[in-house]
DRENMI-212227 format. One line per 8 residues: their letters; for each residue x, y, z of C-alpha. Coordinates in Angstrom, 3 decimals. Last residue first. Layout:
BEGIN
a = X:Y:Z | ...
end
This chain:
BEGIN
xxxxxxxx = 217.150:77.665:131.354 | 219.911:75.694:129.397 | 218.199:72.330:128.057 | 214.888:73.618:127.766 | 212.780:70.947:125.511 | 209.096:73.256:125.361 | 205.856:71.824:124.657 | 204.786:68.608:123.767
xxxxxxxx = 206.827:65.498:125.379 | 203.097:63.618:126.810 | 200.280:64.792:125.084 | 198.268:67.761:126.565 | 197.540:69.204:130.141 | 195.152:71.975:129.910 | 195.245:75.480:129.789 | 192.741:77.770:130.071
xxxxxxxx = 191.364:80.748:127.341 | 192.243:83.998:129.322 | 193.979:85.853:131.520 | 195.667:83.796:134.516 | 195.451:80.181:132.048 | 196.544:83.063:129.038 | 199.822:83.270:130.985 | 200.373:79.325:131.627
xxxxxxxx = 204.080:79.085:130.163 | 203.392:76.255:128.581 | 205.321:76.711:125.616 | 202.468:76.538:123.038 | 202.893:76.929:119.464 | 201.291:73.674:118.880 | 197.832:75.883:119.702 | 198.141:77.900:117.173
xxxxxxxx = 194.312:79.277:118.030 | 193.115:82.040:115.800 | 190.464:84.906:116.747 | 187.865:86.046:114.316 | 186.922:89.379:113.635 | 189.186:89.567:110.222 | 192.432:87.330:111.283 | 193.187:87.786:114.996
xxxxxxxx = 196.168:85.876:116.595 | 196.997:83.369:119.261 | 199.719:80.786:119.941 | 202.362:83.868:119.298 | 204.543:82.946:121.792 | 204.274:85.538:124.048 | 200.964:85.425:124.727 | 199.719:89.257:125.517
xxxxxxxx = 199.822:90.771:122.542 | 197.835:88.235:120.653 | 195.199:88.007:123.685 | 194.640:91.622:123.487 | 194.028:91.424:120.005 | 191.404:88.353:120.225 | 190.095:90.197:123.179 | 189.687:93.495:120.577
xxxxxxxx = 188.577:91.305:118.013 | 185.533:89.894:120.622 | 185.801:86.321:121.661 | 182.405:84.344:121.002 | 182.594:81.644:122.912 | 185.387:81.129:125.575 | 188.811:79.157:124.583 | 190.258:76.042:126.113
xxxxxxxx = 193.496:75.509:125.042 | 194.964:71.404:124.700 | 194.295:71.789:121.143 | 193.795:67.893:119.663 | 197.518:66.593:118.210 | 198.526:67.152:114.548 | 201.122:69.441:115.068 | 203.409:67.633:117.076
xxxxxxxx = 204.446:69.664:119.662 | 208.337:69.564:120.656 | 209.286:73.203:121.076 | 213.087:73.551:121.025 | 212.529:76.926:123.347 | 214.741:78.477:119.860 | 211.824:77.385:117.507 | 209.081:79.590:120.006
xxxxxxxx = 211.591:82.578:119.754 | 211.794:82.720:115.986 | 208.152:82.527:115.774 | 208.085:85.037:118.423 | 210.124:87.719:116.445 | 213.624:88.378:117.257 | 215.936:90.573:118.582 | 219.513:91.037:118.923
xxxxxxxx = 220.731:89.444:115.269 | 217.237:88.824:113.886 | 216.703:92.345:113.092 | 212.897:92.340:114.540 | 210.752:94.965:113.371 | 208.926:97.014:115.516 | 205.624:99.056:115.140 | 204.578:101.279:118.396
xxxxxxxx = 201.896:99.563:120.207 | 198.995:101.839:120.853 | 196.688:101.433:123.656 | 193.445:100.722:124.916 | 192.386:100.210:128.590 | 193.263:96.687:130.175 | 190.260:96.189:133.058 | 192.191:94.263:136.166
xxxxxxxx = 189.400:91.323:136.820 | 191.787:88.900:135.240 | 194.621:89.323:137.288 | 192.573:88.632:140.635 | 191.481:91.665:142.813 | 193.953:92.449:145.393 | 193.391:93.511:149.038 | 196.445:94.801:151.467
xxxxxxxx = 196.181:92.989:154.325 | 196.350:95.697:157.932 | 199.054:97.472:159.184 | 200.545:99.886:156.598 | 203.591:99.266:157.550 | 204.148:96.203:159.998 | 206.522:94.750:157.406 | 209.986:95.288:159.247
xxxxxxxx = 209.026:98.769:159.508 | 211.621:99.934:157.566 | 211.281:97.295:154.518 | 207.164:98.203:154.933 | 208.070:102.012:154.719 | 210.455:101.408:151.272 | 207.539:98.902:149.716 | 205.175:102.408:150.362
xxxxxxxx = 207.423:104.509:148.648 | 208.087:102.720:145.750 | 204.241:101.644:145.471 | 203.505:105.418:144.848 | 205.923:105.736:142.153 | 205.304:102.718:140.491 | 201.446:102.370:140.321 | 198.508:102.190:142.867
xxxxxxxx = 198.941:98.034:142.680 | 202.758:98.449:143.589 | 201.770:98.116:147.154 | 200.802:94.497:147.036 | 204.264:93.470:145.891 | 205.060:94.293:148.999 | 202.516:93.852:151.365 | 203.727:90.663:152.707
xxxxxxxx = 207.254:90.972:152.986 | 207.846:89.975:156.479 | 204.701:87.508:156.180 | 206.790:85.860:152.953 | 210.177:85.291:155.101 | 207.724:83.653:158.207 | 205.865:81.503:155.660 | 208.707:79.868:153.953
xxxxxxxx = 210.790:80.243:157.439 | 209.117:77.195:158.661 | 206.168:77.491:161.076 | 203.358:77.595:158.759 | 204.788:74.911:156.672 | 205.059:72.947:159.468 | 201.438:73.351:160.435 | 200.091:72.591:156.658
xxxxxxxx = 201.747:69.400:156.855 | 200.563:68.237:160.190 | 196.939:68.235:158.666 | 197.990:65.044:156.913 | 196.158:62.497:158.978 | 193.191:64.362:158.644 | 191.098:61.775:156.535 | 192.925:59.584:155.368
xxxxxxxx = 196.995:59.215:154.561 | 196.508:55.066:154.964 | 199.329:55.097:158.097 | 200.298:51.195:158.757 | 202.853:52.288:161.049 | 204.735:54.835:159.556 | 202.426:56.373:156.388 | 201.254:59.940:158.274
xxxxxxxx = 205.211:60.049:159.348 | 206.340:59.524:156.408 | 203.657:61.846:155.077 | 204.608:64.769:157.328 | 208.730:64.487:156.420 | 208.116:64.287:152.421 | 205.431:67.226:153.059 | 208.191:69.063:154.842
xxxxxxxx = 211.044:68.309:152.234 | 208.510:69.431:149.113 | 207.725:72.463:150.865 | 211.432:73.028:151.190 | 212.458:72.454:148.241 | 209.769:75.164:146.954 | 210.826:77.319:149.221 | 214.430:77.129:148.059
xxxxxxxx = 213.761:78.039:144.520 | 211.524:80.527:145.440 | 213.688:83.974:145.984 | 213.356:87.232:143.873 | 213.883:89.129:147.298 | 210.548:91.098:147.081 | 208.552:88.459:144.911 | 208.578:85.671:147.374
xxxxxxxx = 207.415:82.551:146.205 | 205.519:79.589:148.063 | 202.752:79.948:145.541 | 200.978:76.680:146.605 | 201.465:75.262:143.161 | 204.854:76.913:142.974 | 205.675:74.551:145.824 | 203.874:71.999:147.902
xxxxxxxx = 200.333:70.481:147.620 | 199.373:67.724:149.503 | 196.702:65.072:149.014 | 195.008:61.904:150.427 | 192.052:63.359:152.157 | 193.565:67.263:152.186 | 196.782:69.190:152.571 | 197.470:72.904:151.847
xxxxxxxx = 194.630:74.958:153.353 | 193.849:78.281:153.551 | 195.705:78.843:150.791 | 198.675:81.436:150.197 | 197.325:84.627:148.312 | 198.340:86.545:151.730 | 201.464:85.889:151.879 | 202.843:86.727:148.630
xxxxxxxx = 200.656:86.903:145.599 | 203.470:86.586:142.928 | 203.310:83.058:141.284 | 205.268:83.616:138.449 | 204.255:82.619:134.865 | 206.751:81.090:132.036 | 208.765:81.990:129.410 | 211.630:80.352:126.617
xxxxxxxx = 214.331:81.333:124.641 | 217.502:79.519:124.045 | 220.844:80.197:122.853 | 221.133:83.626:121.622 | 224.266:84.245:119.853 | 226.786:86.848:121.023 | 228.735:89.441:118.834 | 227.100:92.563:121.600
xxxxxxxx = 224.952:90.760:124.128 | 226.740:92.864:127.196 | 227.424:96.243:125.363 | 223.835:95.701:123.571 | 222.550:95.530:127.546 | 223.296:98.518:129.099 | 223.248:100.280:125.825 | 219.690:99.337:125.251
xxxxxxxx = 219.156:96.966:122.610 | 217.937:94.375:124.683 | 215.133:96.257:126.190 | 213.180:96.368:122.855 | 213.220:92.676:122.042 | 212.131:92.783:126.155 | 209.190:95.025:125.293 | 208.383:92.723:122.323
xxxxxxxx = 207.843:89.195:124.732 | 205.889:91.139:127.322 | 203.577:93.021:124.853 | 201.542:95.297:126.188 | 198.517:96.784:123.872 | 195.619:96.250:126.521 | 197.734:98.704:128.628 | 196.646:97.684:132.604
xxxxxxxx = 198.882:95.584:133.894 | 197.946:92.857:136.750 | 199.725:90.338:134.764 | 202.829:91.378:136.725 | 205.804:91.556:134.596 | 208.890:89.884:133.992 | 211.856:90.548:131.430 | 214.961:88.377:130.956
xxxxxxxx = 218.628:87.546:130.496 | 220.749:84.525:131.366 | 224.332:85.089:130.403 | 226.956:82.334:128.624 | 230.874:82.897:127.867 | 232.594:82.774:131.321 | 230.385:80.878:134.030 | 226.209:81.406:133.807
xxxxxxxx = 226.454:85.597:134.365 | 223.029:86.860:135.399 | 220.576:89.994:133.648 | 217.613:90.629:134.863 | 214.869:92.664:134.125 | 212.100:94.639:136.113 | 207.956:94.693:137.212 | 205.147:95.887:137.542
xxxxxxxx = 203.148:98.161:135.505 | 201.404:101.128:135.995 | 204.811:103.086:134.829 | 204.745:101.674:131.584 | 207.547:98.926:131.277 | 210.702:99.949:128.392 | 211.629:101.074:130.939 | 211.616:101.352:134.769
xxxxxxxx = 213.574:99.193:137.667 | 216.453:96.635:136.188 | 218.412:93.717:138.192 | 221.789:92.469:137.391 | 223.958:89.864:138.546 | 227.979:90.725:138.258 | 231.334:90.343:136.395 | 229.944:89.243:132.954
xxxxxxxx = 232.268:87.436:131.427 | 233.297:88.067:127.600 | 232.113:87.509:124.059 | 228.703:86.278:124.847 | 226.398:82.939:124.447 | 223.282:83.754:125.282 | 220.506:82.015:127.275 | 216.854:83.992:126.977
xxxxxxxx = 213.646:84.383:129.074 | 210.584:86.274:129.169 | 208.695:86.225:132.383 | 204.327:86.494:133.136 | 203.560:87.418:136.556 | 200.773:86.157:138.483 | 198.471:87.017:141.066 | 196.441:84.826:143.874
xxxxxxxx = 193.532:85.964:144.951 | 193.491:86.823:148.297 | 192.828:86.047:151.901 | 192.906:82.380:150.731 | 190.093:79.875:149.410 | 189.508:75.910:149.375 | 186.365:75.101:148.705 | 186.637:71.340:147.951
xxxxxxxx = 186.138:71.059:144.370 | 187.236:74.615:143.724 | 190.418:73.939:145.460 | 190.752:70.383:143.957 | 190.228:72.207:140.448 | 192.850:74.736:140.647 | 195.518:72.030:142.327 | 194.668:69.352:139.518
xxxxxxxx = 194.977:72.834:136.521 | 198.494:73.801:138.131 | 198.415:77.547:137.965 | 202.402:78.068:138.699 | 204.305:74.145:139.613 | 202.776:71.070:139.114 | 203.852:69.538:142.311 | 200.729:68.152:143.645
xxxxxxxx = 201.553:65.152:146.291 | 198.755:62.211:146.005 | 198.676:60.380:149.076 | 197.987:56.654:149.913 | 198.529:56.530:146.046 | 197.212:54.921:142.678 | 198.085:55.117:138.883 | 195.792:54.690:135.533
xxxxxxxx = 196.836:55.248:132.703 | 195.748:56.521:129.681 | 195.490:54.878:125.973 | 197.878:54.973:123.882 | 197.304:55.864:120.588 | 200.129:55.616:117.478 | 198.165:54.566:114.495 | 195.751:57.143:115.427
xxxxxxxx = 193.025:57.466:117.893 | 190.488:60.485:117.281 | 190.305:63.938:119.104 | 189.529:65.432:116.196 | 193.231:67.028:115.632 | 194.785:63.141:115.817 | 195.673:61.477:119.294 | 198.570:59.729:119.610
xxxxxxxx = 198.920:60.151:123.838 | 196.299:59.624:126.426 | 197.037:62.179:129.259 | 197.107:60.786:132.713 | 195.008:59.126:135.197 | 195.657:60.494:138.830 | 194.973:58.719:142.155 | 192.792:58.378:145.621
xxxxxxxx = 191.843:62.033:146.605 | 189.425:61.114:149.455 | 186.200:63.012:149.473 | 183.719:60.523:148.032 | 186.173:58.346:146.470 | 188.490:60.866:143.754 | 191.041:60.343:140.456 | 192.279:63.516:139.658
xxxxxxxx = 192.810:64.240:136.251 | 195.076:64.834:132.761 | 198.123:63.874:134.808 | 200.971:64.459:131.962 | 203.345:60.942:131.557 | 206.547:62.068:129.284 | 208.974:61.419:131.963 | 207.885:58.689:134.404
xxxxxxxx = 209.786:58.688:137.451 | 210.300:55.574:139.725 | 212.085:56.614:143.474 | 214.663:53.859:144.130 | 217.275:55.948:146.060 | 219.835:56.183:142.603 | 216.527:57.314:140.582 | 216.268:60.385:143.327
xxxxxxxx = 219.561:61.324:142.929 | 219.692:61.525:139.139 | 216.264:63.049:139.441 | 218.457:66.011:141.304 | 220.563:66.933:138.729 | 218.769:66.781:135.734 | 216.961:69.215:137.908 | 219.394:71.444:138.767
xxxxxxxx = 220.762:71.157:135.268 | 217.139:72.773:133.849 | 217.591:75.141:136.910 | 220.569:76.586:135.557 | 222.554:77.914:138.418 | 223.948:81.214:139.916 | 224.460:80.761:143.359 | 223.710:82.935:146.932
xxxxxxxx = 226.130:83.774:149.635 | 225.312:87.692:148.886 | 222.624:88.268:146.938 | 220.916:91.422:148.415 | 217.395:91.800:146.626 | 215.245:92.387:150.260 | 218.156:94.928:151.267 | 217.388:97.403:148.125
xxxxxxxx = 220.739:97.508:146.452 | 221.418:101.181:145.898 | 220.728:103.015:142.556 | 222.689:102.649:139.250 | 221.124:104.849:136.888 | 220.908:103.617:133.597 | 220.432:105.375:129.810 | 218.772:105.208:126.919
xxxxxxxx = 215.190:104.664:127.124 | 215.399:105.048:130.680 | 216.198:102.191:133.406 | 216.739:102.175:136.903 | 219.456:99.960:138.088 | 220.679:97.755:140.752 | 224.161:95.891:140.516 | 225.701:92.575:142.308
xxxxxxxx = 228.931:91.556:142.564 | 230.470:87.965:142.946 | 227.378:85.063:142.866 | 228.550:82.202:142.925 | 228.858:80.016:139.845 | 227.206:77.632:137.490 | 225.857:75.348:140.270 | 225.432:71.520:139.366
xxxxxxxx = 225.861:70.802:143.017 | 229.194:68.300:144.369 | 231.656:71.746:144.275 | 228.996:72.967:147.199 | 229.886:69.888:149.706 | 228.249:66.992:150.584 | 227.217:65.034:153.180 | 224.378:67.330:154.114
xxxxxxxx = 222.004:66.600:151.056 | 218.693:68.083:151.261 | 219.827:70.567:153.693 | 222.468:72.106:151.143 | 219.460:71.783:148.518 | 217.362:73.674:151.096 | 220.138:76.408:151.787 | 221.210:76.943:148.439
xxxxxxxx = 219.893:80.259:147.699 | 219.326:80.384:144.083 | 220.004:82.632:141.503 | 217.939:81.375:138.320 | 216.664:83.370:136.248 | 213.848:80.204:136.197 | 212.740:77.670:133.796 | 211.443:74.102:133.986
xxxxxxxx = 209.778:72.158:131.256 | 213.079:70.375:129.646 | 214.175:69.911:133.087 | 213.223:65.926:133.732 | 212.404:64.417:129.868 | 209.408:64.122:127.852 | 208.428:66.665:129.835 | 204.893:65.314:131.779
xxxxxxxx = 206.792:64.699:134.639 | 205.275:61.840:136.893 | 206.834:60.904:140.075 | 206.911:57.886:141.610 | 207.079:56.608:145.290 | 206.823:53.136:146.573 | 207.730:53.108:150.288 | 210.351:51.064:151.444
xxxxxxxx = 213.062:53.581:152.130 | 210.807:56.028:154.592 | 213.166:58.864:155.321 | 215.593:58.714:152.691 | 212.719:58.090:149.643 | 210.763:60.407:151.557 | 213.589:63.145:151.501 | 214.551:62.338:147.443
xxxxxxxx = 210.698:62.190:146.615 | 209.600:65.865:148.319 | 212.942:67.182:146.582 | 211.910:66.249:143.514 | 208.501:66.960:143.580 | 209.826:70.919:144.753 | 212.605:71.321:142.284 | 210.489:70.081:139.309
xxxxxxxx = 209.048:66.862:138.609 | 205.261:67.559:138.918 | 202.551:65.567:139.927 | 204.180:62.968:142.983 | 202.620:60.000:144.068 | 203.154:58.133:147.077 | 202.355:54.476:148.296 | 202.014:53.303:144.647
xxxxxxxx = 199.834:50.904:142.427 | 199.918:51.346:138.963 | 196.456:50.830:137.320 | 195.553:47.620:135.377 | 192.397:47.010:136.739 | 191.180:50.662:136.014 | 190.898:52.890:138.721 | 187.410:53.113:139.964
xxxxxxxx = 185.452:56.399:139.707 | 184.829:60.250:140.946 | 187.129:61.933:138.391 | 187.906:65.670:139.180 | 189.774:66.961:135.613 | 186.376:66.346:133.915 | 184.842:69.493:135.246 | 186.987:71.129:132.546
xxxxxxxx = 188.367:74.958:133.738 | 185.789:77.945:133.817 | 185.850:79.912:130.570 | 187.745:83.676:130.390 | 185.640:86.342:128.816 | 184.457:88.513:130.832 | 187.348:87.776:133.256 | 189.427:89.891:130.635
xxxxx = 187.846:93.005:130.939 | 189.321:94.853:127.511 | 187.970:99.076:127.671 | 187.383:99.609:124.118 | 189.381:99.497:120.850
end
């Protein structure tokens, strides 16, 4: 196997998701529009709906229902949803517990040393929740203001006047393989805004193409990490949250486990690492198989059933991967789309929120008074952000993740100088080349074989993220030409759901395997949004 260059092989996304024409007659008309039900949409629609009360907002989701796409650890610090809703107290959330004792260790093969809590990862006064009920949660709220969601509704494309973002149209539905009406089509539809707000969380495909539409950069690329997830049910409590340094990872790669106690008899375990790797043979979803049945953890899973499984990409570019601009004609972007994560303290929850609260605040404002949302009337947007605590927590940690580029060891030291120095060490921007320009050198997986009590194959993964997909509907992946058998390989490993595989020279697409989870979009063939309900149906994550 040679030297793997992924962005050799990776196509450019669908010109067709920029639409310069009308809107259909029959198009929903809206004040606001929200892509993207998460925590960051939701938020966004609870505040406007508060603030400005007669606007029409909706929100589209393309989950057939709210938290069935949405996965995290999750400890949260509840500062934005505490913000969000000031009359009440902490027993009125849908949090699973606070967070008691905490534990930091590095990992080999067979054993674990604790070492100290670095201060970026302290948890203290933070929650354990399920995100999935966070979010069940919060469109509860947002339905009892008036705000319209439509589950099951994907945005397949911008709708655009000259410069002026102006609507979406979304995904027709009961499609066959061909691309052909069935029994069952419906047709897409239409819906208008004064301002679009994008909300679709990591590597949404509307946020990638407005940026390339209207050439909007940032200092750097951003990077991604890809995280395996699973919900067990145990024999006993675990008694604190856990975070892992070292195996089974190679030591060029980045990143750690977790392991977090969801009340008395369920834990949240998983494995995430930076796409940036550089072992063609890695396999993200097989290294944490491999992880579980170290003693740290078989004492922990031991008799338990896994739950659910499920994965998803991390926005992990810090700082300086945030764009140089956030708003436009008749758009915002907030959240996971802008990358508003920050990868030393394992926080974004709350900076999603509260994007989503500042851009609910700047276009109430923009809207007051007869507002339309043109032209530069959203600007104010991108200056709150820059003065909120999202961007003044991710400039105090902006090299971080950064550092770890030159390998573990080395970016150890250098992420202990920039926690000293308050994040003035080394000085200047660290520069990063996007994931898919990292060159993946050969390697040589060792064989495992799933024992389907602690570990399981992705097949058996995929079934346990209740994936939806019908199998008849047109592949949402788009693939480059001619993909060598060592891409096809590397693209095998690397998908953790085992959408892709190599039979002879040729490369295999399962696409209704799918969980969304956006790694090959950083590395490979691109996603696209498909039919309405596909994909994952997370109850737990």
């Amino acid at each position: 196997m040679s030297v793997v260059l992924p962005v050799r092989h990776q196509p450019a996304l669908p010109a067709s998701l920029i639409r310069e024409e009308a809107p259909s007659e029959e198009a929903i008309e809206l004040d606001v529009l929200i892509v993207g039900g998460g925590p960051a949409g939701l938020a966004c629609a609870i505040r406007l709906a508060k603030d400005a009360p007669d606007l029409a907002i909706g929100v589209l989701e393309k989950a057939g229902a709210l938290g069935e796409h949405v996965l995290s650890g999750a400890v949260m610090n509840p500062i934005a949803i505490r913000s969000l809703f000031p009359d009440l107290s902490d027993a009125d959330f849908p949090f699973r517990q606070p967070v008691e004792g905490e534990a930091v260790y590095y990992l080999t093969e067979q054993k674990a040393q604790r070492i100290p809590t670095p201060p970026t990862m302290k948890n203290h006064g933070n929650v354990v929740v399920s995100l999935c009920e966070v979010v069940r949660w919060l469109g509860e709220q947002a339905e009892a203001l008036g705000v319209n969601i439509f589950p099951g509704f994907p945005a397949e494309s911008l709708l655009v006047d000259g410069e002026r973002v102006i609507g979406v149209r979304t995904v027709p539905s009961g499609l066959d393989r061909a691309g052909q009406p069935t029994d069952s089509y419906q047709e897409p539809t239409d819906l208008t805004a004064k301002v679009v707000i994008l909300a679709e969380g990591t590597r949404g495909p509307l946020a990638q193409a407005w940026r390339t539409w209207r050439g909007v950069g940032s200092d750097n690329p951003q990077i991604f990490a890809l995280g395996v997830k699973e919900v067990w049910e145990v024999k006993k409590p675990l008694d604190r949250v856990i975070h892992t340094l070292g195996w089974p990872l190679p030591r060029d790669a980045f990143g750690g486990s977790w392991c977090y106690p969801m009340g008395p008899n369920q834990v949240s375990i998983g494995l995430v690492v930076g796409l940036d790797y550089h072992d063609a043979a890695l396999d993200v979803h097989e290294s944490m198989q491999r992880m579980k049945l170290h003693p740290l953890f078989r004492e922990i899973l031991e008799g338990g059933t896994m739950l659910e499984w499920g994965a998803k990409t991390i926005p992990e570019g810090g700082y300086h991967a945030i764009p140089h601009r956030l708003s436009g004609d008749g758009l915002v972007m907030i959240g996971d789309t802008v990358g508003f994560v920050d990868v030393p303290s394992l926080k974004g929850i709350h900076y999603a929120m509260e994007s989503g609260i500042l851009a609910a605040q700047t276009v109430a404002t923009a809207l007051a008074g007869g507002g339309t949302g043109a032209g530069t009337e959203l600007v104010g947007y991108d200056g709150a952000v820059r003065a909120s605590r999202i961007v003044k927590d991710m400039h105090g940690t902006r090299n971080m993740r950064l550092a770890f580029k030159d390998g573990f060891v080395m970016g150890g030291l250098k992420a202990g100088l920039m926690t000293l120095t308050g994040g003035a060490f080394p000085g200047g921007r660290i520069e990063m080349g996007e994931d898919a320009s990292a060159p993946r050198h050969p390697g040589r997986a060792a064989p495992f074989v799933p024992d389907n009590v602690l570990t399981f194959s992705k097949v058996d993964a995929v079934f346990k993220s209740g994936n939806a997909t019908r199998d008849a509907i047109p592949s949402h992946l788009v693939v480059g030409q001619d993909v060598p058998a060592d891409v096809a390989d590397f693209y095998a490993r690397m998908c953790p759901a085992g959408v892709y595989e190599r039979e002879g020279e040729n490369l295999v697409v399962n696409a209704p395997n799918c969980v969304d989870c956006k790694a090959t979009d950083v590395l490979g063939p691109r996603w696209t949004p498909r039919e309405g309900g596909s994909g994952p149906r997370y109850r737990l994550m």
